[in-house]
ROTORKOL-975843 format. One record per residue (C-alpha): residue in three letters; x, y, z. Coordinates in Angstrom, 1 decimal. Each point is the difference from the previous one (the first is absolute). Last residue first. Example, Ala and Ser with C-alpha at 12.3 -4.5 7.8 and 13.67 -1.06 7.14 Angstrom:
# ROTORKOL-975843
{residu SER u 13.7 v -1.1 w 7.1}
{residu ALA u -1.4 v -3.4 w 0.7}
***
This chain:
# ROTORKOL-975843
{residu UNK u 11.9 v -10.1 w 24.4}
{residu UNK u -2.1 v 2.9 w 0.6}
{residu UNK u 1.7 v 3.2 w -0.8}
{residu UNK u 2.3 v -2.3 w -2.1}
{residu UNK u -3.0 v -0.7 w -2.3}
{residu UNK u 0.3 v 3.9 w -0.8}
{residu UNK u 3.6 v -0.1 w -1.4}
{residu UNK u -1.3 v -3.4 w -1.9}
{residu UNK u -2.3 v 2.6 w -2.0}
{residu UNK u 3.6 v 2.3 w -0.4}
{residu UNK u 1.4 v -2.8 w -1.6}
{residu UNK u -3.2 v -1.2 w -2.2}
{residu UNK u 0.1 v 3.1 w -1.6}
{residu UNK u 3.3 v 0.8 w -0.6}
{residu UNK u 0.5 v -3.5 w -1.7}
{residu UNK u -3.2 v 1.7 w -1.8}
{residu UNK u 1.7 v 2.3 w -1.5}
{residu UNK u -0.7 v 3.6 w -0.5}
{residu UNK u 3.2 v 2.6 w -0.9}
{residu UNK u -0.1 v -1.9 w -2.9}
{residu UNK u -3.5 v 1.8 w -1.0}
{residu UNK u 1.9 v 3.2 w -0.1}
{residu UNK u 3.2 v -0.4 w -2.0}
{residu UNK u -2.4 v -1.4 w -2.5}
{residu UNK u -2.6 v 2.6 w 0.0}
{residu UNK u 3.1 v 2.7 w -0.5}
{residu UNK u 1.4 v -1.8 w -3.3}
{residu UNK u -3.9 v -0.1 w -1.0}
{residu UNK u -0.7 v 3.4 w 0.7}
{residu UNK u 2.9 v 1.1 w -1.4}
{residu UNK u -0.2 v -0.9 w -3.4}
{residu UNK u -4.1 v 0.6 w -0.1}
{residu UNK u 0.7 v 3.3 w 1.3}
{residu UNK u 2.6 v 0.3 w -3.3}
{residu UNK u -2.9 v -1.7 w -2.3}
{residu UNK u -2.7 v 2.6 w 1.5}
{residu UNK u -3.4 v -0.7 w -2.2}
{residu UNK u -1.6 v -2.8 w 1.9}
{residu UNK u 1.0 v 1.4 w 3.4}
{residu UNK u 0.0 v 3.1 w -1.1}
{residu UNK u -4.0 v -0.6 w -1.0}
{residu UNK u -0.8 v -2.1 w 3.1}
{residu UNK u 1.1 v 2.8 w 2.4}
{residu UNK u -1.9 v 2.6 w -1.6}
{residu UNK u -3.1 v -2.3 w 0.1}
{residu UNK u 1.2 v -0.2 w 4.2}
{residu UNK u -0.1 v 3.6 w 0.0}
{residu UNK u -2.8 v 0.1 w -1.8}
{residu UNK u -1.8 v -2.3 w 1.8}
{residu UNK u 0.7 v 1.3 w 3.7}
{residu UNK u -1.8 v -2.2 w 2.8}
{residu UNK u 3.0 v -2.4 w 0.2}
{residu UNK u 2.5 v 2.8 w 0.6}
{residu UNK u 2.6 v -0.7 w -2.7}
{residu UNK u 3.0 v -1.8 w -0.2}
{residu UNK u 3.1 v -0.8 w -2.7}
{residu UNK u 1.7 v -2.9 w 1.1}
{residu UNK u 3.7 v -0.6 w 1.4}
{residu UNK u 0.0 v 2.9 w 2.6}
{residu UNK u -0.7 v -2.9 w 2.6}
{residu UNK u -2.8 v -2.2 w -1.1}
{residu UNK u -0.5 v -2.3 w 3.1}
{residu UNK u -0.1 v 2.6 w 2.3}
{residu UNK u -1.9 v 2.6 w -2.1}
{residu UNK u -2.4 v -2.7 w -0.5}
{residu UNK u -0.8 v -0.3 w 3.8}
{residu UNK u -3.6 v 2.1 w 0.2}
{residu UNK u -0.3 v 2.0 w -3.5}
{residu UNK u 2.4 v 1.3 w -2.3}
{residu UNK u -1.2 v -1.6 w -3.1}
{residu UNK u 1.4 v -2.1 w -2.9}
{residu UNK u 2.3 v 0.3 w -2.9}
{residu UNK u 2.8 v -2.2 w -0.2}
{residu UNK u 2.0 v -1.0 w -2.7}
{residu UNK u 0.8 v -4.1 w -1.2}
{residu UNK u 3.3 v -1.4 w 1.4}
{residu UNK u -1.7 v -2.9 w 0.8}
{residu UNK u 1.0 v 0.7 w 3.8}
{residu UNK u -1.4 v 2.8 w -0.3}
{residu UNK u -3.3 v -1.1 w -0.8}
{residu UNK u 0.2 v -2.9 w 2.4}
{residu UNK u 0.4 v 3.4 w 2.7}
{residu UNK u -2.7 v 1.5 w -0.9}
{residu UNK u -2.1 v -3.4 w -0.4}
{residu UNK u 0.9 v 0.0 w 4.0}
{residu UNK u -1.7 v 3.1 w 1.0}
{residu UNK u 0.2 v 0.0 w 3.9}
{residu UNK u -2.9 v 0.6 w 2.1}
{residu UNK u -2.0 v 1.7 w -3.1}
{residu UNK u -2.2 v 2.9 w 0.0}
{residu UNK u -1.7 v 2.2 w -3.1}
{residu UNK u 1.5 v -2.5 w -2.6}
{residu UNK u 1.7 v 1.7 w -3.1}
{residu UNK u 2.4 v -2.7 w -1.5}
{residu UNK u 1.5 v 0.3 w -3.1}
{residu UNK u 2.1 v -2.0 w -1.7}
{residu UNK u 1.9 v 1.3 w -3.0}
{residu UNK u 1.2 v -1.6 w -3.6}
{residu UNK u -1.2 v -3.5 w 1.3}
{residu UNK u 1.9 v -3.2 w -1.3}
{residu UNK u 1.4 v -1.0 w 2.8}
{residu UNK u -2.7 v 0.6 w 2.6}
{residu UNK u -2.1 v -2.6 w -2.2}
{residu UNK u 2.9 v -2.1 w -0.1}
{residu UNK u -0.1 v 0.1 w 3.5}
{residu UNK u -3.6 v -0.8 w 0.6}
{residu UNK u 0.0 v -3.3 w -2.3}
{residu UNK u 1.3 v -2.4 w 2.4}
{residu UNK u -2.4 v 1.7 w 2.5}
{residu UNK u -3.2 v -0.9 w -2.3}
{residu UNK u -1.4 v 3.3 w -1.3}
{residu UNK u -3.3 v 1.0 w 1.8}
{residu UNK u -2.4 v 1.5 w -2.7}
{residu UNK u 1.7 v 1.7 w -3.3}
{residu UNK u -1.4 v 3.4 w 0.0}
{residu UNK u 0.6 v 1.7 w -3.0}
{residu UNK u 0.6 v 4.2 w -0.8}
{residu UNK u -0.2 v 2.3 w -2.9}
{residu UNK u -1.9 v -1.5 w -2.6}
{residu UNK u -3.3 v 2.4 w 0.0}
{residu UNK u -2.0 v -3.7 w 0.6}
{residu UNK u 2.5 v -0.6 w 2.9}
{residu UNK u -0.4 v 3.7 w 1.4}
{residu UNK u -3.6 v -1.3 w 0.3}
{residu UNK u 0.8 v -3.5 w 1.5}
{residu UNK u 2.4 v 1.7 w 2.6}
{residu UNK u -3.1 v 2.5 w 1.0}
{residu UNK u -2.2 v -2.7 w 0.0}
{residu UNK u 2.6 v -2.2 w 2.4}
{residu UNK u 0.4 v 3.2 w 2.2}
{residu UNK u -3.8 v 0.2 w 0.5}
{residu UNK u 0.0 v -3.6 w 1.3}
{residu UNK u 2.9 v -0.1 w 1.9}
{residu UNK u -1.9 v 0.3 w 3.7}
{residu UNK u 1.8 v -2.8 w 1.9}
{residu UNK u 2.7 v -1.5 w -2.0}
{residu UNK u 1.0 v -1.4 w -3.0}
{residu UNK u 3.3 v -1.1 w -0.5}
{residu UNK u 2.6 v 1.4 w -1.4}
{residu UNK u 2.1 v 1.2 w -3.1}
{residu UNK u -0.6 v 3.0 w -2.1}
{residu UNK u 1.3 v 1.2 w -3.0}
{residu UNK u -0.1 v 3.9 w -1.4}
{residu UNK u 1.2 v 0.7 w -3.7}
{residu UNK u 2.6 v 0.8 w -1.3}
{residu UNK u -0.2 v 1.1 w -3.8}
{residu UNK u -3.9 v 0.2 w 0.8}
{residu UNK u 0.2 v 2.6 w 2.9}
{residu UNK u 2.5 v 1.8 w -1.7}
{residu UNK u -1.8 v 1.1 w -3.6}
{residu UNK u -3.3 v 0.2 w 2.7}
{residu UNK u 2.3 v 2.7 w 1.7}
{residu UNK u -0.3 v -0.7 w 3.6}
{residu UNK u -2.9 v 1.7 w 2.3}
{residu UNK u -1.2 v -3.8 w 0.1}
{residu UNK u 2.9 v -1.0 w 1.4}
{residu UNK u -0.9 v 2.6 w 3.4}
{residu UNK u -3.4 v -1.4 w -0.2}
{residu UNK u 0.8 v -3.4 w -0.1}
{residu UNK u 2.3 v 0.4 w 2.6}
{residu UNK u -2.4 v 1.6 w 1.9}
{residu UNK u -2.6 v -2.9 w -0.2}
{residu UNK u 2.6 v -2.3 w 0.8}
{residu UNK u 0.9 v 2.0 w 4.0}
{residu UNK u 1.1 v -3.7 w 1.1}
{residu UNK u -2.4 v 0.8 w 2.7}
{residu UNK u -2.7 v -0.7 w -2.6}
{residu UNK u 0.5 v -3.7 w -0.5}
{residu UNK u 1.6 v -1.7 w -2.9}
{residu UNK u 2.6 v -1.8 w 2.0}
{residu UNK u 3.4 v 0.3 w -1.6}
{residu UNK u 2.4 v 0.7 w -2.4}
{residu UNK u 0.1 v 3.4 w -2.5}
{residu UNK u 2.2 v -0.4 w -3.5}
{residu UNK u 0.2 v 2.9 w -2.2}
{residu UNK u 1.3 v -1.8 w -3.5}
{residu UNK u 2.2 v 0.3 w -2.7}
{residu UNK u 3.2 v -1.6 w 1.5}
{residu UNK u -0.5 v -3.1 w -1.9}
{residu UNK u -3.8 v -0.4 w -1.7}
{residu UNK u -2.6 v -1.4 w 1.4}
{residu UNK u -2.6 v -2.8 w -1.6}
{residu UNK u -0.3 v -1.8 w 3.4}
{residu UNK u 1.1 v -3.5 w -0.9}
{residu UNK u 2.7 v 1.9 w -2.3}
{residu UNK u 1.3 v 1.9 w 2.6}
{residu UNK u 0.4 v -2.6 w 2.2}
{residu UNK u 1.5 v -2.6 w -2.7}
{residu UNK u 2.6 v 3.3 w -0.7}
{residu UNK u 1.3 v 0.6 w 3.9}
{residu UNK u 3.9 v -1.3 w -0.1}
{residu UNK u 0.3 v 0.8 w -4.3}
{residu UNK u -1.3 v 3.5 w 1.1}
{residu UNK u 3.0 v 0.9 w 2.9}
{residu UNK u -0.6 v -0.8 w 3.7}
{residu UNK u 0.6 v 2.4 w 2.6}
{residu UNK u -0.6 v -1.4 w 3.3}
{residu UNK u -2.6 v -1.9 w 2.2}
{residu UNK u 0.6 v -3.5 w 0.6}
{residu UNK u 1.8 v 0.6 w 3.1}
{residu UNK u -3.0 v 1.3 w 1.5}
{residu UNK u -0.7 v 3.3 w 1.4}
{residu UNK u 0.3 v 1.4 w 3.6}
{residu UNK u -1.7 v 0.4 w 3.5}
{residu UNK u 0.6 v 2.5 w 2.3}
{residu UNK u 0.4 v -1.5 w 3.6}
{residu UNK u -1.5 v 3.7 w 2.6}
{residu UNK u -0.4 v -1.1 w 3.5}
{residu UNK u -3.0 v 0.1 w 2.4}
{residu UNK u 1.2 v -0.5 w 3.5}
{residu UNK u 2.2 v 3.3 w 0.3}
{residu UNK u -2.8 v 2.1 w -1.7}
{residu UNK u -2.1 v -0.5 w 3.3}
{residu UNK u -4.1 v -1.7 w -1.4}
{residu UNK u -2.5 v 3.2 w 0.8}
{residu UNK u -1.8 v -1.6 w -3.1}
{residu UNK u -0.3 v 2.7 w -2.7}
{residu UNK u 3.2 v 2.0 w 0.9}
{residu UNK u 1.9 v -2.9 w 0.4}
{residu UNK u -1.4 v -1.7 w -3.5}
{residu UNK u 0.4 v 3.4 w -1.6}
{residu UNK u 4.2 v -0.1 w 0.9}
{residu UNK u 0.4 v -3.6 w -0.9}
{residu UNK u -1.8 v 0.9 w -3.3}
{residu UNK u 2.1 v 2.4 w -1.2}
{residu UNK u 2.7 v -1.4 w 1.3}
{residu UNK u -0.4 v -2.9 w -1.9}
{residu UNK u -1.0 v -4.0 w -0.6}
{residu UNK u -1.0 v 0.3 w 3.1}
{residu UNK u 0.8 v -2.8 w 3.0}
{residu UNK u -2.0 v -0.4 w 3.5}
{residu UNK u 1.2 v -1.3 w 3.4}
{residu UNK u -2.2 v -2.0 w 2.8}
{residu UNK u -2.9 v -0.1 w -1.3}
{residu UNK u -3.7 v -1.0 w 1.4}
{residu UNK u -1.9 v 4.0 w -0.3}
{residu UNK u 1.5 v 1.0 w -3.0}
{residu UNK u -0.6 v -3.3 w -1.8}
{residu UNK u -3.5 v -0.1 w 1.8}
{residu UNK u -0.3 v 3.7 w -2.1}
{residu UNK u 1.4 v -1.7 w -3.1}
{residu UNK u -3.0 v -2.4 w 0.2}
{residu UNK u -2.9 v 1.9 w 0.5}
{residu UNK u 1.2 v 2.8 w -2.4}
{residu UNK u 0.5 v -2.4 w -2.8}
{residu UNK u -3.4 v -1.9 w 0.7}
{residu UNK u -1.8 v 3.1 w -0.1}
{residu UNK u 1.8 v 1.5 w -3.1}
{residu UNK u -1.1 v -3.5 w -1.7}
{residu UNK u -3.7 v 0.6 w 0.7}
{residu UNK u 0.0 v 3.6 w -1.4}
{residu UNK u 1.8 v -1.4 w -3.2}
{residu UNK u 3.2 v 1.9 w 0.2}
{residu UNK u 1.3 v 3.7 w -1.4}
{residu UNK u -2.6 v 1.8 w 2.3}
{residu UNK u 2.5 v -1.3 w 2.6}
{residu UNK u 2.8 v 2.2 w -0.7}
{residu UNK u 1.8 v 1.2 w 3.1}
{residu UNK u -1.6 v -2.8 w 1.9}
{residu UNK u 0.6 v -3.4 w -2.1}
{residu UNK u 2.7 v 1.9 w -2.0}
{residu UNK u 2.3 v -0.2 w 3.3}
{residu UNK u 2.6 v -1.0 w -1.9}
{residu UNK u 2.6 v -3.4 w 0.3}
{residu UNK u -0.4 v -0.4 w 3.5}
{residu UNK u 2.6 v -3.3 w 0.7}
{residu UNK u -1.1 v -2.3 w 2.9}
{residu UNK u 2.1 v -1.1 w 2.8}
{residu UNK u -1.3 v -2.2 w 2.8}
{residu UNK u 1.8 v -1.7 w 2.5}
{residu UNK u -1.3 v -3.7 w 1.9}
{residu UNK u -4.0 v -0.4 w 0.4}
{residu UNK u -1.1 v 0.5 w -3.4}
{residu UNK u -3.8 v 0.4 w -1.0}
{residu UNK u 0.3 v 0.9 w -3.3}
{residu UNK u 1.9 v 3.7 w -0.9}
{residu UNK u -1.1 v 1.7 w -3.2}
{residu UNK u 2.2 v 3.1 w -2.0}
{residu UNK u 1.3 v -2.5 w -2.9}
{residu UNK u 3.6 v -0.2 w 0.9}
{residu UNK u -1.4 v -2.0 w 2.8}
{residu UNK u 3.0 v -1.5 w 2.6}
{residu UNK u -0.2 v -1.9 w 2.5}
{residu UNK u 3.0 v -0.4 w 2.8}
{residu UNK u 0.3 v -4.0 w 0.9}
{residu UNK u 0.4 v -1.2 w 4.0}
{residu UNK u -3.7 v 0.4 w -0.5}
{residu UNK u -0.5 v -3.1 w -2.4}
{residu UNK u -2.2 v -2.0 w 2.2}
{residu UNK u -3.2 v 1.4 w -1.5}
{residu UNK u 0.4 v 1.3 w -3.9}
{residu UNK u -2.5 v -3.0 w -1.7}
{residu UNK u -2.5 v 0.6 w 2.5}
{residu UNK u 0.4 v 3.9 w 0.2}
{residu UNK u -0.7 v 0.1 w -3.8}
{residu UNK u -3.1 v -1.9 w 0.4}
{residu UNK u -1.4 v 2.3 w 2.5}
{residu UNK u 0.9 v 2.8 w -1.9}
{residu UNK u -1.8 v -1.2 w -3.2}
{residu UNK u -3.1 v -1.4 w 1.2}
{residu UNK u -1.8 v 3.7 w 0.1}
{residu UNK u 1.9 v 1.0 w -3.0}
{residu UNK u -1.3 v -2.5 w -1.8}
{residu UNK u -3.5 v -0.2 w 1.0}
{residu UNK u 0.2 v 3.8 w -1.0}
{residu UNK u 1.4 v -0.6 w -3.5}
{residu UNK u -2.5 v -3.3 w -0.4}
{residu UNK u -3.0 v 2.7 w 1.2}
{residu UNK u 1.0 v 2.9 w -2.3}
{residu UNK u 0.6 v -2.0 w -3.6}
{residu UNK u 2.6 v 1.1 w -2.0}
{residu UNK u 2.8 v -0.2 w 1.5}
{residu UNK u -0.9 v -3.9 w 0.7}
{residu UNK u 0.0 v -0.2 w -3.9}
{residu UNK u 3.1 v 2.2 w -0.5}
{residu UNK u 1.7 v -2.3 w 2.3}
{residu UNK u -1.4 v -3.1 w -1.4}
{residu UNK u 1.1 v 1.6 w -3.8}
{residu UNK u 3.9 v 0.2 w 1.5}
{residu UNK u -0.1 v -3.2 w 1.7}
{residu UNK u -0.8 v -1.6 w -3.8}
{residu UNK u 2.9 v 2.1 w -1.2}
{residu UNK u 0.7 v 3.5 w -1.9}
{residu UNK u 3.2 v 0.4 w -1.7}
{residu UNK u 3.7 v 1.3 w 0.0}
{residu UNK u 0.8 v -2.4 w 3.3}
{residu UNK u 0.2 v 1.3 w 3.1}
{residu UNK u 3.9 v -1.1 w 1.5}
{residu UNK u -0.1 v -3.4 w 1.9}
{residu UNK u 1.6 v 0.2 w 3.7}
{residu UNK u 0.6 v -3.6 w 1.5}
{residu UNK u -2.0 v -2.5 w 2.2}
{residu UNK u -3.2 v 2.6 w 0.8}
{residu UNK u -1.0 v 0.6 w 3.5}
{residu UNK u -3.7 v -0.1 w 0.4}
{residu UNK u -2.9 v 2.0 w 0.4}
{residu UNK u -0.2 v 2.5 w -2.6}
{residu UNK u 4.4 v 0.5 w -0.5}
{residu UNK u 2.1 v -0.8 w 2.1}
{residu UNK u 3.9 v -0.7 w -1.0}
{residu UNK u 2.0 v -1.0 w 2.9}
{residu UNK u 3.7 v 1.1 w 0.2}
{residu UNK u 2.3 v -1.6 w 2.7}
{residu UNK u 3.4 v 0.9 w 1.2}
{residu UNK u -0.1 v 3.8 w -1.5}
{residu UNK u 3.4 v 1.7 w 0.5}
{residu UNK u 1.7 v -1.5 w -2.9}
{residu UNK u -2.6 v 1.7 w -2.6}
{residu UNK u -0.5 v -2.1 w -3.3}
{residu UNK u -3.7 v -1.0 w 0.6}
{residu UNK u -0.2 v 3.5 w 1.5}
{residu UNK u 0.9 v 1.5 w -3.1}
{residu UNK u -2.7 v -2.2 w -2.3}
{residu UNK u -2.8 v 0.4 w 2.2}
{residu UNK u 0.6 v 3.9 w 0.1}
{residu UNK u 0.3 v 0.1 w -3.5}
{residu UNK u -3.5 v -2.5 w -0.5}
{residu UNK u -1.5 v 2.6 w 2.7}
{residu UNK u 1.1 v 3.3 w -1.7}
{residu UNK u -1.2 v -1.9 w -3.6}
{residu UNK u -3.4 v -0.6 w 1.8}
{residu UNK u -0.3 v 3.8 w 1.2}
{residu UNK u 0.5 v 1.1 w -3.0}
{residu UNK u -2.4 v -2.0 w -1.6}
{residu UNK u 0.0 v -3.7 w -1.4}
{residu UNK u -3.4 v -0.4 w -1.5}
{residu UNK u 0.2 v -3.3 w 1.1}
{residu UNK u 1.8 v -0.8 w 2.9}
{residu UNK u 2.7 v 1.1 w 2.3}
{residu UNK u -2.0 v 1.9 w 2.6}
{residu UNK u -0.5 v -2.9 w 2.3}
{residu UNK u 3.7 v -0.2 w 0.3}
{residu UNK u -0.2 v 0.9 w 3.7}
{residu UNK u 3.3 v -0.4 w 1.7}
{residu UNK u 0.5 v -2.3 w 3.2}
{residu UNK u 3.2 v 0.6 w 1.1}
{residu UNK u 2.6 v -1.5 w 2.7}
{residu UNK u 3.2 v 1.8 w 0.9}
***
């Protein structure tokens, strides 16, 4: 089979969705049923797959530059198709692939991967101009493919419902953690402690966006219903980037920073992320909808505890591993946080059980069952 994969998403800041499409490049590279891998990504085809680095770039400020400014983002996506189609014409004995929702102009088969449907279920969480752009594309997506892939059933089954698309041609490729997330002990993870002033196994550890679907203003509500005595021994740590709307969560964080009883650290460079995981007491993660949930799973696989909610396809990823709450209820999920903290024997078995969980992913499994849908088409 030929490929063209997408890679556009492997950049800086390196998201989910650019560590499923650096995985996904990766396993294919290796795959003996794929004759001819091309890398795209903008409008050309990249000479080998580079992994994001920890750190902002040049391109990375032009983007945010162009981001910023209405007419070069709409003289940009006015040009962009067209472009994309010249580079991509004469390659239709190829199948596409987009594990980043959008579909170019493409004249051979198309295959796109729906990781959420956050652009319609939970718009007012996005810049009204980029909700726009989101739902313009991923509907021509819907309307131009030939086969779709979600990261979960969850989602598969709300992306059929939402779009008329037949379950049989939109199949469910879990995605999985890293190999360079697992249990480390303090020696392993000390210069990342000390760069961030944390202490081993004595902090709550949330990674992430700041945005509100990520349900932050809860969690800060269900911590702050702690014991201040236990808020400060372990307090809560946050990780992300900062998205769409953060604003009153970043003066909530700087306030609970003045009462010294949580820290927000910025984006932590990916070679830092799992020591980070490492050396966390608990992770919690109480987003109000998620496709998949992948820091769950790079928690478990750090053998760190899970707390997060039971909304949209966390259940999935979490198993019975983690202690869950509804996403809407603080006490519960401030009830949560306190065993979790408190609970050495849950502790004990939450991580033994995280473990047994998180290698039931893999991404060999994932690129396996992606080539299972190439064969559709190739």
């Amino acid at each position: 089979m030929n490929v063209i994969l997408s890679v556009e998403a492997v950049r800086f800041p390196l998201t989910g969705i650019g560590r499923y499409s650096y995985e996904l490049a990766r396993g294919l590279l290796e795959n003996d049923e794929i004759d001819a891998l091309k890398l795209f990504s903008g409008i050309r085809f990249l000479p080998s797959l580079t992994e994001a680095g920890g750190s902002s770039t040049g391109l990375y400020g032009l983007k945010r530059f162009v981001q910023g400014s209405r007419l070069l983002t709409a003289l940009y996506q006015a040009a962009n198709p067209t472009l994309r189609w010249l580079t991509l014409r004469g390659f239709s004995n190829f199948i596409y692939h987009s594990p980043n929702f959008f579909l170019p102009p493409f004249s051979g088969p198309k295959i796109a991967t729906f990781h959420d449907l956050s652009a319609f279920n939970w718009a007012e969480c996005y810049d009204p101009a980029k909700a726009r752009f989101l739902q313009k594309g991923l509907r021509n997506t819907l309307d131009n493919a030939d086969a779709l892939i979600t990261d979960s059933e969850f989602t598969r089954q709300e992306l059929s419902a939402f779009s008329g698309w037949p379950l049989e041609k939109i199949h469910s490729v879990p995605l999985a953690s890293s190999p360079e997330f697992y249990p480390r002990a303090e020696p392993e993870v000390l210069p990342v402690m000390e760069k961030y002033r944390l202490e081993y196994k004595a902090y709550t550890l949330y990674v992430g966006t700041i945005e509100p679907r990520k349900n932050l203003g809860r969690l800060l509500d269900a911590y702050g219903r702690l014991p201040l005595e236990l808020r400060r021994r372990w307090p809560l740590v946050l990780s992300g980037y900062k998205g769409w709307q953060s604003e009153e969560i970043h003066r909530r964080v700087r306030e609970a920073e003045r009462q010294g009883w949580a820290k927000y650290l910025g984006f932590v460079p990916a070679a830092e992320l799992p020591m980070l995981y490492s050396g966390a007491r608990v992770f919690v993660f109480p987003s109000l909808y998620e496709g998949f949930g992948l820091p769950v799973l790079e928690a478990m696989s750090s053998g760190v505890p899970v707390i997060c909610s039971n909304s949209s396809s966390l259940p999935e990823v979490a198993g019975g591993a983690a202690l869950m709450s509804e996403a809407q209820d603080v006490v519960g999920m401030s009830e949560n946080l306190e065993r979790g903290l408190q609970d050495d024997l849950w502790q004990e078995s939450a991580v033994v059980e995280g473990l047994e969980r998180a290698r039931s992913f893999s991404w060999e499994a994932c690129v396996r069952d992606t080539v299972r849908v190439y064969r559709h088409f190739g």
